[in-house]
C-alpha positions in Angstrom: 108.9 151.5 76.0 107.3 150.6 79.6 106.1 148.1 78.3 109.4 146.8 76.8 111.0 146.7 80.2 108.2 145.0 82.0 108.7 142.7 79.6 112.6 142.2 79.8 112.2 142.3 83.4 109.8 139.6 83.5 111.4 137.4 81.2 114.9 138.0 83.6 112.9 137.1 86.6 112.0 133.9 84.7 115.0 132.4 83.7 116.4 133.6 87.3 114.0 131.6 89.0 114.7 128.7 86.7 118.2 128.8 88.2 117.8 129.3 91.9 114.9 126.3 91.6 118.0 124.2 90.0 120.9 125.5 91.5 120.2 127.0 94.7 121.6 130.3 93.7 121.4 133.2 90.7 124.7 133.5 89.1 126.3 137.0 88.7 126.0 136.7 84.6 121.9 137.5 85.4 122.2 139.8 88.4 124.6 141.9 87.5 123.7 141.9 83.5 119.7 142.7 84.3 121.3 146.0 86.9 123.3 147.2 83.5 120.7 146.3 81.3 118.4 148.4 83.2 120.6 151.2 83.7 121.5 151.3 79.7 117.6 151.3 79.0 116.7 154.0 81.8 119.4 156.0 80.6 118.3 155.8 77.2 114.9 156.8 77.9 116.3 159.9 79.9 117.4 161.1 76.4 114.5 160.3 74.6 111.7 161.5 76.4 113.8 164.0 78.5 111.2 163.7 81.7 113.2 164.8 84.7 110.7 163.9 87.2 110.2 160.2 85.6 114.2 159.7 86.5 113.9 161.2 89.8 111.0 158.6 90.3 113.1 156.0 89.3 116.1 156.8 91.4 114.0 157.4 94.4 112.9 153.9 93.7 116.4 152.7 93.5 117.5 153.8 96.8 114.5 152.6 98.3 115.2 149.0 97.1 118.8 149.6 98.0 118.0 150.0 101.4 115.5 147.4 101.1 117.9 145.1 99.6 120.8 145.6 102.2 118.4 145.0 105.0 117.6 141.6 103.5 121.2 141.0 102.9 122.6 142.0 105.8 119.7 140.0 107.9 120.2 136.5 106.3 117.1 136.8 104.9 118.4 137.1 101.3 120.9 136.1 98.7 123.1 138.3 97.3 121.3 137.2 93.7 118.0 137.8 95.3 119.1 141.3 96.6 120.9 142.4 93.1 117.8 140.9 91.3 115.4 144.0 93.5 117.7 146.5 92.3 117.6 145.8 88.6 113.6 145.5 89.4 113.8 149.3 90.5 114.3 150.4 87.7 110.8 148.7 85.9 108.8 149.7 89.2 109.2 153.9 90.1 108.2 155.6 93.0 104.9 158.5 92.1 106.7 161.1 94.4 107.8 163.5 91.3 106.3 166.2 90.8 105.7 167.5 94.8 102.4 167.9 95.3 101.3 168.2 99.3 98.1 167.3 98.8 98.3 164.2 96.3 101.7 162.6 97.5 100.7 159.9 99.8 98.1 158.8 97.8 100.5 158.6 94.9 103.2 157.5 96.6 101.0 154.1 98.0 99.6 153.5 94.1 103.1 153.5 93.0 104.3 150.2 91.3 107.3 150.2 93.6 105.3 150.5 96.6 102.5 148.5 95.2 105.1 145.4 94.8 106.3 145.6 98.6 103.1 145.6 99.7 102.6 142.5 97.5 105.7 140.8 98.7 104.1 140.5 102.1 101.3 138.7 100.5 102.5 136.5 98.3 106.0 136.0 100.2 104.3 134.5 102.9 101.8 132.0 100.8 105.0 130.9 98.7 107.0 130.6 101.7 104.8 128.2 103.1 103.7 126.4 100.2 107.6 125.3 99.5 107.4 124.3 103.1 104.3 122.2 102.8 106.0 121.1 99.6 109.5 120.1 101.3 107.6 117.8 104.3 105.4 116.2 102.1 108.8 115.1 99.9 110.7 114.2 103.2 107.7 112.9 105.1 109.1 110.2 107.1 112.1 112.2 108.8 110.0 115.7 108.9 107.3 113.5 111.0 109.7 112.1 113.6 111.1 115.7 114.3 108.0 117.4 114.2 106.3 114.9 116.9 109.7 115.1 119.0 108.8 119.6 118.6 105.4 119.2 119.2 105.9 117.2 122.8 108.0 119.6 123.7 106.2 122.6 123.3 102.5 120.8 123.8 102.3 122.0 127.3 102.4 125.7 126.5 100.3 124.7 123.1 97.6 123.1 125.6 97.9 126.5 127.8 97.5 128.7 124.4 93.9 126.7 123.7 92.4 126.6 126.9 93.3 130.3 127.6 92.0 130.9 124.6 88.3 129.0 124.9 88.1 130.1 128.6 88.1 133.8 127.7 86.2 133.4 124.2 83.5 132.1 127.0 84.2 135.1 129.1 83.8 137.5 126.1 80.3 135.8 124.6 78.6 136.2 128.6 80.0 139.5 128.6 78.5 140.9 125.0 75.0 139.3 127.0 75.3 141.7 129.9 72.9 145.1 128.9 75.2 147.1 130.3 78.1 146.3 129.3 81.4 148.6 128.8 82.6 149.1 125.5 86.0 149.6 126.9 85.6 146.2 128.7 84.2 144.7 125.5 87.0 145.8 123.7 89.6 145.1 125.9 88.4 141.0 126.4 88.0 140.4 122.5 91.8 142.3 121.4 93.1 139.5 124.2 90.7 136.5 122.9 91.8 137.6 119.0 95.7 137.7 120.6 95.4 134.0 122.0 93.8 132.9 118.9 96.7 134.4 117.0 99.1 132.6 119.4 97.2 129.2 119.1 97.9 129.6 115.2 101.4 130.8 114.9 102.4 128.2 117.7 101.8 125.4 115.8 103.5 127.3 112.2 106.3 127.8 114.0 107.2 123.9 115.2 106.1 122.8 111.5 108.7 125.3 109.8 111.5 124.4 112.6 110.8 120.9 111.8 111.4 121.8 107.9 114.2 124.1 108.8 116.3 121.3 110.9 115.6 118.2 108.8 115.4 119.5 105.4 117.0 122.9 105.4 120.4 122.1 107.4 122.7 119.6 106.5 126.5 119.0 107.1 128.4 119.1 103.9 132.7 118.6 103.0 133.7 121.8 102.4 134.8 120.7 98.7 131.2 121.2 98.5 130.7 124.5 99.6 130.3 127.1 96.8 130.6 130.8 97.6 127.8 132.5 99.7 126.2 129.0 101.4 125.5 129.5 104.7 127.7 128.2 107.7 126.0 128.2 110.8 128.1 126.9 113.0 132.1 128.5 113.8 134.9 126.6 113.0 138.2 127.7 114.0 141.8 126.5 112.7 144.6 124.9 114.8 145.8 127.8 116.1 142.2 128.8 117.3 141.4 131.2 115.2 137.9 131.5 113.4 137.9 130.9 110.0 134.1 131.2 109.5 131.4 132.4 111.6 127.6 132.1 111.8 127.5 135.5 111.1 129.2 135.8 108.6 127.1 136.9 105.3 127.8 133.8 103.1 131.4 131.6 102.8 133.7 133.7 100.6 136.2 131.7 98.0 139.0 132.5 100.2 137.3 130.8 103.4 136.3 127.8 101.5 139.8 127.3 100.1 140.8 127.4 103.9 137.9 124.9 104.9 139.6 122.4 102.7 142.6 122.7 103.8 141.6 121.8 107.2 139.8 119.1 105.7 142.9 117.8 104.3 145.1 118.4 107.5 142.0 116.2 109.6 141.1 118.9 111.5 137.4 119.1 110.6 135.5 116.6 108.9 131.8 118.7 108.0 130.8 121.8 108.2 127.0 122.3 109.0 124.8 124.6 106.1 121.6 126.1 105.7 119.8 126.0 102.5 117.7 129.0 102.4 114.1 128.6 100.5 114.6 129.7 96.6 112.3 132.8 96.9 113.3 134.2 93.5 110.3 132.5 92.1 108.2 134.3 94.7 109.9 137.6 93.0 108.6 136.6 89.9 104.9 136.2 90.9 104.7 139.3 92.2 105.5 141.2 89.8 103.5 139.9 87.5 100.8 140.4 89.8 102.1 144.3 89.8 102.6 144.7 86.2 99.0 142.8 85.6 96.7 144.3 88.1 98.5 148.0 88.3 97.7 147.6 91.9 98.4 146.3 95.2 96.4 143.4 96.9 96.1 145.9 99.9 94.0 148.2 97.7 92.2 145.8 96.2 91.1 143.7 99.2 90.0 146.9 100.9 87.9 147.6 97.7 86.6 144.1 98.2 85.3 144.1 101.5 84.0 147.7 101.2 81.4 146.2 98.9 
């Protein structure tokens, strides 16, 4: 039966990542039908098999990715699709915490599949994050060019600072490792602040090419007749009277502030409204669990194991 929900949940995660490839979005039919779905088959299970620990695994699971969810939510980091989609993944992915046992419940608790796909996310979050990005310049070449050159002279002072800093103590720490009597604490101290630099010199340059992606391709000004529910306005817009209508921080347009929008489009009041299209990370979802589901493990683990040989 574990099997059989891996299996729904996989081909869920699928057709869900068909749509926000497509559409930009995961409509409530899928979200909200895979949470039921999920609850009806857990609950089923609960009467078959009759295992109160494998339910209290599974709820423990669910409040974790509850919390996890919110956070992402909450933090413009996620969809409401993307966030619904974790819960009804909670279900397919418990927590090993069930029965207590002192001396076995970390190491349970970091092999379990729910931990094991957080873990994972990190991973494979960041490559597919990136990858879209790379994929998204290459498509709008021309105008991600122009404002990546105009980022990169503005920041290629403290860029230049980054690499010389950088080389000058690299130098410093390769005469020092020559010296016979040298301090470990010293030795230490000069290659965590060469590492640090390095670091710096890499994630300087990351962050001007995913600005440049995020300004040219990401956000775009739209008529609100356009807008669908949950798009993100980053920029306030107030009506005649001054009042705001929608706010930057505001968790997605409801239907009820786009019907307003357009009305102030109508009166002449405003003529755009400036969106951000978030990258569709649904897919990303997908992948890992399958990586999950297929290696029973986390990458964490199996790196370590890895590099221990």
């Amino acid at each position: 039966m574990i099997q059989t929900i891996q299996s729904i949940s996989a081909v869920v995660l699928f057709i869900a990542s068909i749509t926000d490839l497509n559409r930009r979005e995961v409509p409530d039919t899928i979200s909200y039908g895979f949470i039921i779905l999920m609850s009806l088959i857990t609950a089923y299970l609960f009467f078959t098999i009759k295992d109160v620990n494998y339910m209290l695994n599974v709820f423990s699971s669910f409040i974790m990715f509850l919390i996890i969810a919110l956070l992402l939510f909450y933090s413009n980091l996620f969809g409401g699709g993307d966030a619904k989609l974790l819960l009804g993944l909670s279900f397919s992915l418990p927590l090993m915490i069930f029965p207590l046992n002192k001396y076995y419940l970390i190491g349970n608790l970091i092999r379990s599949p729910g931990v094991s796909f957080l873990i994972n996310s990190l991973f494979v979050g960041g490559i597919y994050g990136l990858g879209y990005a790379f994929y998204l310049a290459v498509r709008h070449w021309r105008k991600f060019k122009k404002k990546f050159d105009k980022l990169l002279k503005k920041y290629i002072l403290i860029l230049r600072a980054l690499v010389l800093s950088f080389v000058f103590l690299l130098i410093v720490t390769l005469m020092i490792s020559r010296v016979g009597r040298t301090q470990v604490t010293l030795m230490l101290l000069f290659i965590l602040l060469t590492l640090t630099l390095l670091l710096a010199v890499i994630i300087l340059p990351l962050y001007i090419f995913m600005k440049a992606v995020d300004e040219v391709v990401l956000t775009r000004r739209i008529a609100p007749k356009k807008l669908v529910e949950g798009d993100w306005v980053i920029e306030q817009v107030k009506d005649e009277n001054g009042k705001i209508i929608v706010s930057q921080k505001d968790n997605g347009v409801s239907n009820e502030q786009i019907k307003k929008l357009e009305e102030l489009y109508s009166e002449g009041i405003i003529k755009s409204v400036k969106v951000k299209d978030g990258i569709p990370f649904v897919p990303s979802i997908f992948l890992t669990y399958l990586l999950v589901i297929t290696l029973n493990n986390n990458l964490l683990a199996v790196l370590s194991k890895l590099l221990i040989r």
